[in-house]
mmCIF file of the C-alpha atoms, coordinates in Angstrom:
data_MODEL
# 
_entry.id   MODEL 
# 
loop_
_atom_site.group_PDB 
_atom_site.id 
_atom_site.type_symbol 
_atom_site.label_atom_id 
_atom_site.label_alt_id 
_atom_site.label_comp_id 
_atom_site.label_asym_id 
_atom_site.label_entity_id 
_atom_site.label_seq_id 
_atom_site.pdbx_PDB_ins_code 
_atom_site.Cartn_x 
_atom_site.Cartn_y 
_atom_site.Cartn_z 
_atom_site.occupancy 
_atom_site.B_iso_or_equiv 
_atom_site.pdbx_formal_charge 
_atom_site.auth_seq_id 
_atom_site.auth_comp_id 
_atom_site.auth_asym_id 
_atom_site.auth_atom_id 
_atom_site.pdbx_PDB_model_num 
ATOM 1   C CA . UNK A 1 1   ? 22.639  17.236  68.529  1.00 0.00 ? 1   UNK A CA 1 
ATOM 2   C CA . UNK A 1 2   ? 24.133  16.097  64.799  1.00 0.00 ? 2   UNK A CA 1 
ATOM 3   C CA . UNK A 1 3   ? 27.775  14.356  65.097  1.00 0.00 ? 3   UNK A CA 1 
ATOM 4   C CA . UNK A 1 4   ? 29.968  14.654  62.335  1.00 0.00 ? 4   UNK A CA 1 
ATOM 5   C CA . UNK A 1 5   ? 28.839  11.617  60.494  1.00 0.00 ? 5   UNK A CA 1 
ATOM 6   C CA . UNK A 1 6   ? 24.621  12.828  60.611  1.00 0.00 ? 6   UNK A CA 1 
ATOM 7   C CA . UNK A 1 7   ? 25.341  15.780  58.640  1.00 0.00 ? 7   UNK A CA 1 
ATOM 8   C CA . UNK A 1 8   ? 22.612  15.595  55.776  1.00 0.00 ? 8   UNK A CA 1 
ATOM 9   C CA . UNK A 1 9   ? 24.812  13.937  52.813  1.00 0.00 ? 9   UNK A CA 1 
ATOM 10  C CA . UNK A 1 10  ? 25.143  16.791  49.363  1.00 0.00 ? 10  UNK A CA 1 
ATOM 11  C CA . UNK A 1 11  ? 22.535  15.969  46.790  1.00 0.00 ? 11  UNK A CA 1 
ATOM 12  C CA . UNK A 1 12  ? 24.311  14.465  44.145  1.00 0.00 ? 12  UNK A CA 1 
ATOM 13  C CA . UNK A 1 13  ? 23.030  15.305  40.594  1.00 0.00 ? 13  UNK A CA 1 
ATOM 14  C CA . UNK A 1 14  ? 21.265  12.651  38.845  1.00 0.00 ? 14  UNK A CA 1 
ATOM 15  C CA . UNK A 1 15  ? 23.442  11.222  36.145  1.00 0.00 ? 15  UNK A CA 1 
ATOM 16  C CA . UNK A 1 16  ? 22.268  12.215  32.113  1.00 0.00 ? 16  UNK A CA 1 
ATOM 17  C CA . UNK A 1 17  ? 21.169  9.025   29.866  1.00 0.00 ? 17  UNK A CA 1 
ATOM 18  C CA . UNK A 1 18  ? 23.867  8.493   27.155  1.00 0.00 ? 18  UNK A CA 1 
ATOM 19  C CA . UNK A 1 19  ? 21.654  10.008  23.971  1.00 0.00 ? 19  UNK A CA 1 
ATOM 20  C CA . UNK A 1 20  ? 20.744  6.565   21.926  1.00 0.00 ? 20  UNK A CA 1 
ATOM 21  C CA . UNK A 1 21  ? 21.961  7.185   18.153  1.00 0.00 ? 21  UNK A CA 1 
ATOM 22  C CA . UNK A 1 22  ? 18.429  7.461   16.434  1.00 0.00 ? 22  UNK A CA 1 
ATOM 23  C CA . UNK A 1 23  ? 17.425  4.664   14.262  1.00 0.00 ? 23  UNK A CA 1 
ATOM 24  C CA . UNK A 1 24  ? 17.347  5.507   10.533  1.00 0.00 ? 24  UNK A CA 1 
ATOM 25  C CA . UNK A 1 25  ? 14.408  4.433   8.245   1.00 0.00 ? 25  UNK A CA 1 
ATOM 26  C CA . UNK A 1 26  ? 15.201  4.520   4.524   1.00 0.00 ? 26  UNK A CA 1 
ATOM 27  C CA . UNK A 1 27  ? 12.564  4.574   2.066   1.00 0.00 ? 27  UNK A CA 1 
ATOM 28  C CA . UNK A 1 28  ? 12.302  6.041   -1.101  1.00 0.00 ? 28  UNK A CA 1 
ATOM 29  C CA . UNK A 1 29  ? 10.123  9.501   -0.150  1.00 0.00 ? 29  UNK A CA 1 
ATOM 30  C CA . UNK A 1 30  ? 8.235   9.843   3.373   1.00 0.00 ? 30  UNK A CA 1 
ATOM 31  C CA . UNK A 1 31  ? 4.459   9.870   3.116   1.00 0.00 ? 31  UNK A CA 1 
ATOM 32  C CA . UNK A 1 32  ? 2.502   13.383  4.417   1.00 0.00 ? 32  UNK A CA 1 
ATOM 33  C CA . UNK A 1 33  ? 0.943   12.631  7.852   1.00 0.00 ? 33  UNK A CA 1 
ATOM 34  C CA . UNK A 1 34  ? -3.582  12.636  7.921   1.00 0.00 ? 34  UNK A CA 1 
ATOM 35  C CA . UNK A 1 35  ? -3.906  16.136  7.085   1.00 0.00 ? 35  UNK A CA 1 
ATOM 36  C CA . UNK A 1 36  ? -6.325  18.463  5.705   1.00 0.00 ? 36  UNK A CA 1 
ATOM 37  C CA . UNK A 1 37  ? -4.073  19.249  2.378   1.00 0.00 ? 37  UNK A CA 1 
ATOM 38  C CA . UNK A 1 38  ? -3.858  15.660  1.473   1.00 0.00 ? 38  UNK A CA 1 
ATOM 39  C CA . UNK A 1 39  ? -6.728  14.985  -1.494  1.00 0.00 ? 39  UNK A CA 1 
ATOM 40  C CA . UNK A 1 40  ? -9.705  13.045  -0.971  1.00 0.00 ? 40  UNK A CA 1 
ATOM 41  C CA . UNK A 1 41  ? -8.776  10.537  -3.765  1.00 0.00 ? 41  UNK A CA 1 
ATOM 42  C CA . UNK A 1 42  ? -5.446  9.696   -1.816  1.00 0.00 ? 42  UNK A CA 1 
ATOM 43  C CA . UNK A 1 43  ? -5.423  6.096   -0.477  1.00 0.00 ? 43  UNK A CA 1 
ATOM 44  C CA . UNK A 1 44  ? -5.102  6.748   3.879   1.00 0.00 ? 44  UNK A CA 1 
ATOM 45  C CA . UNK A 1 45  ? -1.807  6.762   5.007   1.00 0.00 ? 45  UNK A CA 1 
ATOM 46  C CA . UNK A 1 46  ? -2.869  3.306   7.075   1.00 0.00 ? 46  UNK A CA 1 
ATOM 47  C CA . UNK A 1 47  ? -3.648  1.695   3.925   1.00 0.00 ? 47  UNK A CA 1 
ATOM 48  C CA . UNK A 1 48  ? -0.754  2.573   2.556   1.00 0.00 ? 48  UNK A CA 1 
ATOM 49  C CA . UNK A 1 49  ? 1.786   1.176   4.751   1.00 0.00 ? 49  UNK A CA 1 
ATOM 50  C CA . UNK A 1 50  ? -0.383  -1.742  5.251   1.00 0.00 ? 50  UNK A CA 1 
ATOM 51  C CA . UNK A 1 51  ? -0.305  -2.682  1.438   1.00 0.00 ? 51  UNK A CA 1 
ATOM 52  C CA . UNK A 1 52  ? 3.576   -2.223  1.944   1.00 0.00 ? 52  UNK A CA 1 
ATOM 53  C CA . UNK A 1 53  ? 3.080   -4.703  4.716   1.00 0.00 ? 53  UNK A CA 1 
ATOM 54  C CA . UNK A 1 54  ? 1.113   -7.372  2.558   1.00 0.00 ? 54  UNK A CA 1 
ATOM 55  C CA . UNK A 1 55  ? 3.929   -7.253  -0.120  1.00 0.00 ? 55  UNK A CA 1 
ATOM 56  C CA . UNK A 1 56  ? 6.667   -8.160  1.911   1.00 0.00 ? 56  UNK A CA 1 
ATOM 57  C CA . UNK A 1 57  ? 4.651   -10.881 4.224   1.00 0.00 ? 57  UNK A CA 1 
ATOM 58  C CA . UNK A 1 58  ? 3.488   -12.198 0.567   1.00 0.00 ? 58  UNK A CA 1 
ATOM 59  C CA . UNK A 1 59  ? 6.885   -12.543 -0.666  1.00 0.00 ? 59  UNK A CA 1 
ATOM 60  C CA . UNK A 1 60  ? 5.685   -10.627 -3.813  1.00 0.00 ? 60  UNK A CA 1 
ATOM 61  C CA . UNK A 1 61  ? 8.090   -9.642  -6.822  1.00 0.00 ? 61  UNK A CA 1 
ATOM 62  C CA . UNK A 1 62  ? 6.087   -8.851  -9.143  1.00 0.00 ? 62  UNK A CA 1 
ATOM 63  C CA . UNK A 1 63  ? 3.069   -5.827  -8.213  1.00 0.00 ? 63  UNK A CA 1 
ATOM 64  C CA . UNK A 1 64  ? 0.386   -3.787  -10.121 1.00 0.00 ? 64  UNK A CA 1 
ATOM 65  C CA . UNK A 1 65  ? -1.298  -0.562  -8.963  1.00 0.00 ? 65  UNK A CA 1 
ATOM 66  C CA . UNK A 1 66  ? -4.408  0.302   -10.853 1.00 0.00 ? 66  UNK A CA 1 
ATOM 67  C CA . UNK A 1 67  ? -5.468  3.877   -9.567  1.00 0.00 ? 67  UNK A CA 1 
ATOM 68  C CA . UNK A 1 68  ? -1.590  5.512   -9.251  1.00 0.00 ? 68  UNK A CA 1 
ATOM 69  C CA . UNK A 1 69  ? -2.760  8.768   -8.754  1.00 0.00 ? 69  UNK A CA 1 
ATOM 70  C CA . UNK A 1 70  ? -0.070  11.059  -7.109  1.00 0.00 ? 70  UNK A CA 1 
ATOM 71  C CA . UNK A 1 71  ? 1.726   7.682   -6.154  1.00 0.00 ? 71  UNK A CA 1 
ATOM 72  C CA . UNK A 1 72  ? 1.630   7.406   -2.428  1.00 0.00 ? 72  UNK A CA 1 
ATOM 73  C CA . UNK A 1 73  ? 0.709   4.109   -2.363  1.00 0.00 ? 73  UNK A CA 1 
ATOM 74  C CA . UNK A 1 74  ? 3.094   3.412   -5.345  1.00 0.00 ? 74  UNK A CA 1 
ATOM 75  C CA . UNK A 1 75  ? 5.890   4.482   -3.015  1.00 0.00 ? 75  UNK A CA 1 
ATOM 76  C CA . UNK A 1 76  ? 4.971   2.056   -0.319  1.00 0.00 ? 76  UNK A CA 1 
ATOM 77  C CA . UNK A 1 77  ? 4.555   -0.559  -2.981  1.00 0.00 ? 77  UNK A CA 1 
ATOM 78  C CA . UNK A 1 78  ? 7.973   -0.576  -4.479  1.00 0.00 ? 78  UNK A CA 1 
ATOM 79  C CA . UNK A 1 79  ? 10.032  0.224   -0.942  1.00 0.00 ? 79  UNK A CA 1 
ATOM 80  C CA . UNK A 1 80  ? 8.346   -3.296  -0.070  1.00 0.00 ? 80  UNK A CA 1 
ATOM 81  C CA . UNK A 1 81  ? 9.723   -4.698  -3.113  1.00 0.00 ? 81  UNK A CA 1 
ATOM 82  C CA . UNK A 1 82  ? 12.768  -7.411  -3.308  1.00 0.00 ? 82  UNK A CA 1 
ATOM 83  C CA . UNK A 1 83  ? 16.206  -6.407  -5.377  1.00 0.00 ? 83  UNK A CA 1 
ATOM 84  C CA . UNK A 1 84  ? 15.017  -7.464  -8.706  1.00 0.00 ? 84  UNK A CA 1 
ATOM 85  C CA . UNK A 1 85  ? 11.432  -6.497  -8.464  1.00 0.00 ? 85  UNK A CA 1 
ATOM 86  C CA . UNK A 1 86  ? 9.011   -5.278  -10.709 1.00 0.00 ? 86  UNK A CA 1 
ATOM 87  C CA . UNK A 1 87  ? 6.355   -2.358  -9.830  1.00 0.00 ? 87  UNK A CA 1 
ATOM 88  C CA . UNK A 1 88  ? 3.943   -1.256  -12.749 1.00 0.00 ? 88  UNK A CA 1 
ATOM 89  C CA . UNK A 1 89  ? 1.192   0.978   -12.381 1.00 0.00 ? 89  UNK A CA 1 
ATOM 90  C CA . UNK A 1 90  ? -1.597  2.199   -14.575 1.00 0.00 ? 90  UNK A CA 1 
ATOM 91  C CA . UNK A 1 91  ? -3.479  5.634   -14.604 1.00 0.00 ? 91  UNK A CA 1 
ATOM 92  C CA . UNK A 1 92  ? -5.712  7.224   -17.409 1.00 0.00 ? 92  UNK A CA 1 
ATOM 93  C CA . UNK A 1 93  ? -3.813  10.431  -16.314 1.00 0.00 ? 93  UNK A CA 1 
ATOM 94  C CA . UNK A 1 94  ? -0.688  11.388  -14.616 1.00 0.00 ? 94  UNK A CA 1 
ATOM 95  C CA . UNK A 1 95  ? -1.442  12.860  -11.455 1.00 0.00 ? 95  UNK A CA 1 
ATOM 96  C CA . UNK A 1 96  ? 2.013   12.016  -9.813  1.00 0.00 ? 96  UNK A CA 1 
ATOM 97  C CA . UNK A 1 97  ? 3.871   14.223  -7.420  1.00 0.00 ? 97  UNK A CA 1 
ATOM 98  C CA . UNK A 1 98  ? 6.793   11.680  -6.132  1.00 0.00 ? 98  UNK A CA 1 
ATOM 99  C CA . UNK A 1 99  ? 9.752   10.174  -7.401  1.00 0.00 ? 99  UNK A CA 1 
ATOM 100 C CA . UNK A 1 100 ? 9.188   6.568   -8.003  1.00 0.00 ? 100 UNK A CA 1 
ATOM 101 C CA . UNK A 1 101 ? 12.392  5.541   -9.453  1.00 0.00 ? 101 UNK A CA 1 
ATOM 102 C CA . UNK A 1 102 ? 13.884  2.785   -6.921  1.00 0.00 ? 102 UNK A CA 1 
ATOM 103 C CA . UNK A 1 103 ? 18.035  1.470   -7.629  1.00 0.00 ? 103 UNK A CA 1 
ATOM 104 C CA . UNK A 1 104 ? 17.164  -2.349  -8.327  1.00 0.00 ? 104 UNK A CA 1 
ATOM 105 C CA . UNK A 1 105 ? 13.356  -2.360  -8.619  1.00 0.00 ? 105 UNK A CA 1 
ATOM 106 C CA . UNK A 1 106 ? 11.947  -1.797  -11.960 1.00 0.00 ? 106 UNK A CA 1 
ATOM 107 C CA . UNK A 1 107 ? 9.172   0.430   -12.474 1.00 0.00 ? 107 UNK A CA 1 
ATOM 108 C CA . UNK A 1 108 ? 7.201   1.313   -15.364 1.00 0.00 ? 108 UNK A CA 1 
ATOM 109 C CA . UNK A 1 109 ? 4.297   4.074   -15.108 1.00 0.00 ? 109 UNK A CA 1 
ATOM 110 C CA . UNK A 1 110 ? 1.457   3.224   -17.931 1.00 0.00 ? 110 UNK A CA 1 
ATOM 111 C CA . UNK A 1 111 ? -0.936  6.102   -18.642 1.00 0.00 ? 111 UNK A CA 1 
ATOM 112 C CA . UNK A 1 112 ? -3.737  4.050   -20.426 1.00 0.00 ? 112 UNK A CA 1 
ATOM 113 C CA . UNK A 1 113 ? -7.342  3.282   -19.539 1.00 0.00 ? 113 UNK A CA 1 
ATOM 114 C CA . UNK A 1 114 ? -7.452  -0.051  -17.012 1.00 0.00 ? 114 UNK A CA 1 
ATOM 115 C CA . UNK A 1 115 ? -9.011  -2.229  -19.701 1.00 0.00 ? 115 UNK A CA 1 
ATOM 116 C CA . UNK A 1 116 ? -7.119  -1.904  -22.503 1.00 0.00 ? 116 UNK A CA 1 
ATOM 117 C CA . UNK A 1 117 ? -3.612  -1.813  -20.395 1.00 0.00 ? 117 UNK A CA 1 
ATOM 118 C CA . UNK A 1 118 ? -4.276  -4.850  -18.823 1.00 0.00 ? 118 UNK A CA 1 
ATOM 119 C CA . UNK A 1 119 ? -5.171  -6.646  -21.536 1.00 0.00 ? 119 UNK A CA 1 
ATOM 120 C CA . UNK A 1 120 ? -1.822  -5.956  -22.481 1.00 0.00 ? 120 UNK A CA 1 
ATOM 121 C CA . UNK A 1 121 ? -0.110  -7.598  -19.713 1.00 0.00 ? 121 UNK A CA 1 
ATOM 122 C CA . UNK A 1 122 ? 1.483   -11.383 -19.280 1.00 0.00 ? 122 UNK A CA 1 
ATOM 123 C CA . UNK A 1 123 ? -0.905  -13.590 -18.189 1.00 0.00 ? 123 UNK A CA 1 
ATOM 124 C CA . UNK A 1 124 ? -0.247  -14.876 -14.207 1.00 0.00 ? 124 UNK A CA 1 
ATOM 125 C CA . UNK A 1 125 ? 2.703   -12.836 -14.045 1.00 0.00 ? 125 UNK A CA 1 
ATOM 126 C CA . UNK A 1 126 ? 1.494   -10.695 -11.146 1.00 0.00 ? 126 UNK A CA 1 
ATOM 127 C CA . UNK A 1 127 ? 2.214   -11.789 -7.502  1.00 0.00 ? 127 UNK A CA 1 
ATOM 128 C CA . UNK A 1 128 ? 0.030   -8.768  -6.031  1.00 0.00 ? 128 UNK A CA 1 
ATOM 129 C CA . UNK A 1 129 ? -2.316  -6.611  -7.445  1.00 0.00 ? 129 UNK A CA 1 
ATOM 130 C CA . UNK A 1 130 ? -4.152  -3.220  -5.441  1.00 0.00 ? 130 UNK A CA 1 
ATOM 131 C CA . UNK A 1 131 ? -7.070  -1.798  -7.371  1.00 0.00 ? 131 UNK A CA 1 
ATOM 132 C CA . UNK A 1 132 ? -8.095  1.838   -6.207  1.00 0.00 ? 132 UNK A CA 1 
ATOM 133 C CA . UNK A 1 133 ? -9.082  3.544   -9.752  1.00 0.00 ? 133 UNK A CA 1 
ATOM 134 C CA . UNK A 1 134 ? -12.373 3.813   -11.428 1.00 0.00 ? 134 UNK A CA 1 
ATOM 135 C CA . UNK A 1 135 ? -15.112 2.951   -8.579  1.00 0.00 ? 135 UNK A CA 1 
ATOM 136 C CA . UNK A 1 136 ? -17.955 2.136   -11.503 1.00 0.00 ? 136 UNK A CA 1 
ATOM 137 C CA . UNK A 1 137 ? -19.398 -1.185  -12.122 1.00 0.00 ? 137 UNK A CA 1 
ATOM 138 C CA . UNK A 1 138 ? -18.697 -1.145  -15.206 1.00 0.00 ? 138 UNK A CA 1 
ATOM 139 C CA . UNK A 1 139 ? -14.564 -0.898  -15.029 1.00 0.00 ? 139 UNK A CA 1 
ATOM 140 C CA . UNK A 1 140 ? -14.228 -2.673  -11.959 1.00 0.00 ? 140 UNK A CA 1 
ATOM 141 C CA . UNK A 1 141 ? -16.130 -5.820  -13.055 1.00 0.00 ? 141 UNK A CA 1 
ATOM 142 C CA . UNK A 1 142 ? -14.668 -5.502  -16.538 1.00 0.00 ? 142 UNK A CA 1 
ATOM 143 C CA . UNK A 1 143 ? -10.837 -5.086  -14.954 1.00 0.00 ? 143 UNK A CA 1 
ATOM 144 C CA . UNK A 1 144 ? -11.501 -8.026  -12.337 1.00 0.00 ? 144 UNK A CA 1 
ATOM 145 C CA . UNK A 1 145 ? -12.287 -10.341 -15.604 1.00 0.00 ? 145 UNK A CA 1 
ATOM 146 C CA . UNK A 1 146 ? -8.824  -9.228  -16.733 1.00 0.00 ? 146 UNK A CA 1 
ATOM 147 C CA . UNK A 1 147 ? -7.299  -9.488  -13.453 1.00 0.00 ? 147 UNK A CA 1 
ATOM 148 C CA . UNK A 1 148 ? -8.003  -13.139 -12.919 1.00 0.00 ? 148 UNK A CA 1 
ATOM 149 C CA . UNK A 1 149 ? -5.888  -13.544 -16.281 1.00 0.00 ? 149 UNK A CA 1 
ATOM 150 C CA . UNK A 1 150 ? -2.726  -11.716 -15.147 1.00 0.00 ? 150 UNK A CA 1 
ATOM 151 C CA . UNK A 1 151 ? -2.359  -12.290 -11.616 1.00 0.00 ? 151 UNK A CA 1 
ATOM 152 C CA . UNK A 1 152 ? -0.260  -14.946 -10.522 1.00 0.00 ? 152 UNK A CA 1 
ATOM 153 C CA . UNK A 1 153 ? -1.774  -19.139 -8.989  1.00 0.00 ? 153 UNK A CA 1 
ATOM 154 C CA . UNK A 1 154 ? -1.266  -17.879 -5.107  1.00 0.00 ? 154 UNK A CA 1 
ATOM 155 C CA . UNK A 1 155 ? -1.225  -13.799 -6.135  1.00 0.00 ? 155 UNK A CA 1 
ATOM 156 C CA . UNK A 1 156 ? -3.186  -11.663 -4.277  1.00 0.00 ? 156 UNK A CA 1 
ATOM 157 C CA . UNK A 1 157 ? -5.356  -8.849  -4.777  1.00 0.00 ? 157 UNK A CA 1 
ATOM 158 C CA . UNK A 1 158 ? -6.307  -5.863  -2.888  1.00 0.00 ? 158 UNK A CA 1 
ATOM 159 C CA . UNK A 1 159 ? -9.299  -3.819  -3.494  1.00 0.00 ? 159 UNK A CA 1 
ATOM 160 C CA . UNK A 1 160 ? -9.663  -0.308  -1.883  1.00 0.00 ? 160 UNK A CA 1 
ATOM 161 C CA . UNK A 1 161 ? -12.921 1.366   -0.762  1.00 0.00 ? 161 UNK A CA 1 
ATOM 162 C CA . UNK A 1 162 ? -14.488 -2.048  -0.206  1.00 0.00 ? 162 UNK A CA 1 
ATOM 163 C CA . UNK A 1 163 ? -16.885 -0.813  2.726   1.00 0.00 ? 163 UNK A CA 1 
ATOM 164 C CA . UNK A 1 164 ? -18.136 2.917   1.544   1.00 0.00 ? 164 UNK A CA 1 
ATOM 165 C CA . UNK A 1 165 ? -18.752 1.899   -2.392  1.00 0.00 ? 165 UNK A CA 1 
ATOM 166 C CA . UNK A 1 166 ? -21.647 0.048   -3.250  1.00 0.00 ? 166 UNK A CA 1 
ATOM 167 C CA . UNK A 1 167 ? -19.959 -0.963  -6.717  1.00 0.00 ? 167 UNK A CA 1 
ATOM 168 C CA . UNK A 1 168 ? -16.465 -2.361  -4.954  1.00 0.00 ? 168 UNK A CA 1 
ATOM 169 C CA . UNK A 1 169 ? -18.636 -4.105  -2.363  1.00 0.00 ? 169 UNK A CA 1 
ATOM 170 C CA . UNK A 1 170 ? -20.987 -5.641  -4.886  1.00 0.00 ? 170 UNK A CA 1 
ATOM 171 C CA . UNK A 1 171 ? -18.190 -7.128  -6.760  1.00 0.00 ? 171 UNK A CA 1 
ATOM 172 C CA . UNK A 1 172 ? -16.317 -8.953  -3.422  1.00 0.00 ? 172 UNK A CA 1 
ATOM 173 C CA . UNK A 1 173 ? -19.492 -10.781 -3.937  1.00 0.00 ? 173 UNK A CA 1 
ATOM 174 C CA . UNK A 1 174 ? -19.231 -11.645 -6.962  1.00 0.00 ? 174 UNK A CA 1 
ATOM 175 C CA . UNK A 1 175 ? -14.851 -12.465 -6.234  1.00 0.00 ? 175 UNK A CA 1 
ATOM 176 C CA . UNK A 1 176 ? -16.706 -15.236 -3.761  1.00 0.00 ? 176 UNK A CA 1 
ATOM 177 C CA . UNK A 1 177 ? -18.820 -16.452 -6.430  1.00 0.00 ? 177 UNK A CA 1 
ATOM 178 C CA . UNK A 1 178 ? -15.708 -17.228 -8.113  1.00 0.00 ? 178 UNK A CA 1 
ATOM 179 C CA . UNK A 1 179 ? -14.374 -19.363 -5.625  1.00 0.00 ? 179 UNK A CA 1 
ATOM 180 C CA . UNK A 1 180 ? -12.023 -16.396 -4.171  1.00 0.00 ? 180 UNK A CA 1 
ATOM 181 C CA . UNK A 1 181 ? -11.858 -16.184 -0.171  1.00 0.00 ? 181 UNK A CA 1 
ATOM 182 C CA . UNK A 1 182 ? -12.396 -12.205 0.583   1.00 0.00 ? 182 UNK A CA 1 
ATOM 183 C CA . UNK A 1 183 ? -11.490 -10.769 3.353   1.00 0.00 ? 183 UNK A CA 1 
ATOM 184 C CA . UNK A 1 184 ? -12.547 -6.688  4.444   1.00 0.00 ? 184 UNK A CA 1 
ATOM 185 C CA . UNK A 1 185 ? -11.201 -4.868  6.967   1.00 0.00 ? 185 UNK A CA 1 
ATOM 186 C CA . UNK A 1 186 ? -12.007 -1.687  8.148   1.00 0.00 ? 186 UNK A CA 1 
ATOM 187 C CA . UNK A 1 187 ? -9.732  1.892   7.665   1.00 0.00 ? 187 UNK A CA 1 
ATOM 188 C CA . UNK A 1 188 ? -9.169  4.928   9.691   1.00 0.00 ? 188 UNK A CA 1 
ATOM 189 C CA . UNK A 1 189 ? -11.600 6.681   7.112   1.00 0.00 ? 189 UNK A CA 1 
ATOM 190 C CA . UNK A 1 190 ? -14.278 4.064   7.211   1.00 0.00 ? 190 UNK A CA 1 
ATOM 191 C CA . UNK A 1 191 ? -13.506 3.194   3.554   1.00 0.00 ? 191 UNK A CA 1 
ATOM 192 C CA . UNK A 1 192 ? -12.429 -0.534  3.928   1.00 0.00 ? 192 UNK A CA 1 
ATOM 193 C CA . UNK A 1 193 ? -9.905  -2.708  2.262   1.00 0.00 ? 193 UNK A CA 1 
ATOM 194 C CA . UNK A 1 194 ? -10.665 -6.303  0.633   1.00 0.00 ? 194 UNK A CA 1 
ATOM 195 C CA . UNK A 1 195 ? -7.811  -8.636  0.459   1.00 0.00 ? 195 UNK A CA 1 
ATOM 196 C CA . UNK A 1 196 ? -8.776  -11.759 -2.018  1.00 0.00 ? 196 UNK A CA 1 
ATOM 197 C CA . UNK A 1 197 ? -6.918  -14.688 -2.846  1.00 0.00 ? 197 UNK A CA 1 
ATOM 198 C CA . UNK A 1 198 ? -8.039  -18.067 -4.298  1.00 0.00 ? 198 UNK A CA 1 
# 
């Protein structure tokens, strides 16, 4: 027989978790997520924050994009910048779909062939360079010539599609020939990313 005091005890409702205010993340435009819609040509969304990634751990003011495209990379590129930074990129044509306009980063968009804009450019001015344009062996060996010229004594450079192109991969052998340490990782696409630096 229950007494008094072994009455089963009401089920008291568990208590609701105080909602946590949601972190913010500012940036200039948010990147589209792997989907079918997004264009072969576009660096993946992996490399992309990744290159972002290599900018800031670099320390890099100054950065070059060769290859803008519709400038998903570029946006990456210049959120990583520093106050007081400098973003250029060069395209033969002017694919972009974002705003890349940052408050204290300046940006300048040059729509020129690879060769002749960089020849154009201050000599070891760049900290960081990423090459994703023209895949041929002719511009890419041509460009890296130029390259050496403009980037800056501990700059580095990034070269996409390093794995799946025979040209890009021929010429990280050639970047060791001259006395550059190359490193290539792998991407979600299989396309591979070199990362050189002297």
């Amino acid at each position: 027989m229950l007494q008094e005091n072994d009455k089963p005890k009401k089920a008291t409702k568990p208590k609701k978790a105080k909602a946590e205010t949601p972190i913010e993340i500012y940036g200039l435009e948010p990147l589209p997520e792997k989907e079918a819609t997004r264009h072969e040509w576009s660096s993946e969304v992996d490399v992309c924050e990744f290159i972002g990634s290599l900018i800031k751990m670099t320390g890099a003011k100054t950065v070059l994009e060769i290859g803008v495209f519709e400038g998903e990379t570029s946006i990456k590129m210049i959120e990583a910048l520093p106050i007081g930074g400098y973003y250029a990129g060069i395209d033969v044509t002017d694919y972009r779909k974002y705003n890349l306009n940052r408050e204290g980063v300046a940006v300048d968009f040059i729509l020129k062939d690879s060769i002749s804009a960089l020849k154009a450019l201050p000599r070891g001015h760049f900290d960081f360079i990423f090459v994703d344009g023209d895949h041929s062996w002719n511009t890419v060996f041509n460009e890296f010539k130029e390259i050496r010229q403009i980037i800056s004594k501990n700059g580095v450079i990034a070269y996409h599609d390093s794995i799946h192109m025979h040209d890009i991969k021929q010429l990280m052998r050639v970047a060791v020939q001259y006395k550059y340490n190359v490193v290539t990782l792998n991407t979600s696409e299989g396309r591979g990313l070199s990362i050189l630096q002297r």
